[in-house]
C-alpha positions as CSV (number, residue, x, y, z in Angstrom):
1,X,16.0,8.6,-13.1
2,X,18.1,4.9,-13.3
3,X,20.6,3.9,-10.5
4,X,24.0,5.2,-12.7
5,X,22.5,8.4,-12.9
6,X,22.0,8.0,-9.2
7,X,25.3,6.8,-8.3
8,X,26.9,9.8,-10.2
9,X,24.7,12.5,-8.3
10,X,25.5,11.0,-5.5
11,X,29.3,10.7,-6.0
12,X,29.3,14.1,-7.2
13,X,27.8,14.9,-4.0
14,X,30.6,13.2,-1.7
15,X,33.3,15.2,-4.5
16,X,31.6,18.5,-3.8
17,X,31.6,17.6,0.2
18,X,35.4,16.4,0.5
19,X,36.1,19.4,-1.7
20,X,34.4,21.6,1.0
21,X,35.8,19.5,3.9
22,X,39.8,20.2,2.8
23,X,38.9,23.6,2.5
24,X,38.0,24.1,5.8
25,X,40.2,22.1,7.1
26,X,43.0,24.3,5.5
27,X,41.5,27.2,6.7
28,X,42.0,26.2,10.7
29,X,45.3,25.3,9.6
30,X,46.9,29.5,9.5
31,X,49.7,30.2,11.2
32,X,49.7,32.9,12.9
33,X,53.2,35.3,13.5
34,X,54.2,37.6,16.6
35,X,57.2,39.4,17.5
36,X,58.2,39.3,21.1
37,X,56.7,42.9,21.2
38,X,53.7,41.8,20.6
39,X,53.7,40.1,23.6
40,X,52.7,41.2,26.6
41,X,55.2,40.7,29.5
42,X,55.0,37.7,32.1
43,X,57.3,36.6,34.6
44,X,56.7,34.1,37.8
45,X,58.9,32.7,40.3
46,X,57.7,29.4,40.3
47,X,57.0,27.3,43.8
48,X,59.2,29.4,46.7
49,X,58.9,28.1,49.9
50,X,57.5,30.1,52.3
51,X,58.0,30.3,56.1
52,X,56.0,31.3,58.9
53,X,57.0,35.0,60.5
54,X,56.6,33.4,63.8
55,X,59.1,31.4,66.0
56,X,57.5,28.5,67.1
57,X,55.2,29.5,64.2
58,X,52.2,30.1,66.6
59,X,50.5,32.6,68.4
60,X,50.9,31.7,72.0
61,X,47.8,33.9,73.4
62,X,45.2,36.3,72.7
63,X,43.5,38.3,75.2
64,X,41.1,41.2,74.9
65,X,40.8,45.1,76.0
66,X,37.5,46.1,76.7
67,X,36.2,49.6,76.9
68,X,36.1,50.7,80.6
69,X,32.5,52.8,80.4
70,X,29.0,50.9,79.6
71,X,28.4,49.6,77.2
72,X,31.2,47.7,77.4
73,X,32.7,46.7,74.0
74,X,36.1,45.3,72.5
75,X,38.2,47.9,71.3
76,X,41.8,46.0,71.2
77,X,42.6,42.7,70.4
78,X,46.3,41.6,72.1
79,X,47.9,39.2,70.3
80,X,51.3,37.0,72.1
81,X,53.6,35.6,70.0
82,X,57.5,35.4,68.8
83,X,58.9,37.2,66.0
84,X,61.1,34.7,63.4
85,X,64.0,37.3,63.9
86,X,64.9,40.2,66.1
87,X,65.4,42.4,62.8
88,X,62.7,43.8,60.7
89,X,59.3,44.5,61.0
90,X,55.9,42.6,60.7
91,X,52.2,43.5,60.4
92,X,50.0,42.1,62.2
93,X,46.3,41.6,61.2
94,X,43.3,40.6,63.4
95,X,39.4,39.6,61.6
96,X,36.6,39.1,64.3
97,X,33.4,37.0,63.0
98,X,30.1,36.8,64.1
99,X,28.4,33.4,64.3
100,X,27.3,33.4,60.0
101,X,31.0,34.0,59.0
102,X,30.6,38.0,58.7
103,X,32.9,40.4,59.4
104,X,32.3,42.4,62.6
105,X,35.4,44.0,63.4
106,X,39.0,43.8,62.3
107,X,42.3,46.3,62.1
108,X,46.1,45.7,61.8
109,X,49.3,47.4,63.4
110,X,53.4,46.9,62.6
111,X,55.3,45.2,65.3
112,X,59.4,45.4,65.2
113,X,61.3,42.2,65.3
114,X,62.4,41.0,69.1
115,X,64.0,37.9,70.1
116,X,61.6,36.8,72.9
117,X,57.8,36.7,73.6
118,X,55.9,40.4,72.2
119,X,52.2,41.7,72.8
120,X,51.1,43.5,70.0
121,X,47.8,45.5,70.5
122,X,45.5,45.5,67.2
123,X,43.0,48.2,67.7
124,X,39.2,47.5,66.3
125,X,36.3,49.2,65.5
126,X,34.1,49.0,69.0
127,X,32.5,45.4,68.6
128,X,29.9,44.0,71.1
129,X,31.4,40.9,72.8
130,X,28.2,39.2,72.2
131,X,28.6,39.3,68.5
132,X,32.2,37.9,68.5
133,X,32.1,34.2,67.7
134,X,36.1,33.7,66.0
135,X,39.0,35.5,65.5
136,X,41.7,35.1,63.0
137,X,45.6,36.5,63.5
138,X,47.4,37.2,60.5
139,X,51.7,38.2,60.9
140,X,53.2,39.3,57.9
141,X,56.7,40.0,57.9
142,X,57.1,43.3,56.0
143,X,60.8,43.8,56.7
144,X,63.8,41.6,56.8
């Protein structure tokens, strides 16, 4: 085999491979049609502000009940704190931890709106103090 005999194998070889290349290329190249029925429906609100359902937005203290009979255990959690409005309603949630992060009690109630200082009293599962390391308060207003 000479080198022109070479050269044309091996431009019919680059031929044959841009030939397949523009092919493909044409193939990932398909548009592709939908009607708004086809379509699945989304909607969002965008960023919305949102504000904190108590006024200041803190809670000012939280005390505990304890079971009046041995073994003595938390059965209430009483959370202080100021509703945003008088109107409405809110729910309050309370999560107790132990020291790894788990879960060792929790529960939630409604409160109504007031314009001064309320208690609300979330009653939990019967938790030994011992195992209580944090607590988290979560106020939710539910109602406007």
């Amino acid at each position: 085999m000479n080198w022109r005999e070479r050269e044309r194998r091996v431009a019919f070889l680059l031929l044959a491979l841009a030939a397949v290349m523009s092919v493909a290329s044409a193939a990932l190249a398909v548009q592709i049609t939908l009607t708004s029925s086809d379509v699945a429906r989304i909607g969002g609100t965008g960023e919305v502000m949102v504000y904190c359902p108590a006024n200041p937005c803190q809670v000012t203290k939280v005390t505990w009940t304890i079971s009046s009979v041995p073994p003595f255990k938390v059965t209430a959690v009483n959370v202080q704190w100021t509703p945003a409005t008088p109107s409405g309603s809110y729910t309050v949630y309370v999560v107790l931890y132990g020291n790894s992060g788990n879960v060792v009690g929790s529960g939630s109630t409604t409160q109504s709106g007031s314009s001064g200082p309320v208690t609300t009293t979330v009653n939990v599962s019967s938790v030994d103090p011992k195992d209580i390391y944090y607590v988290e308060v979560v106020i939710v207003q539910t109602e406007f």
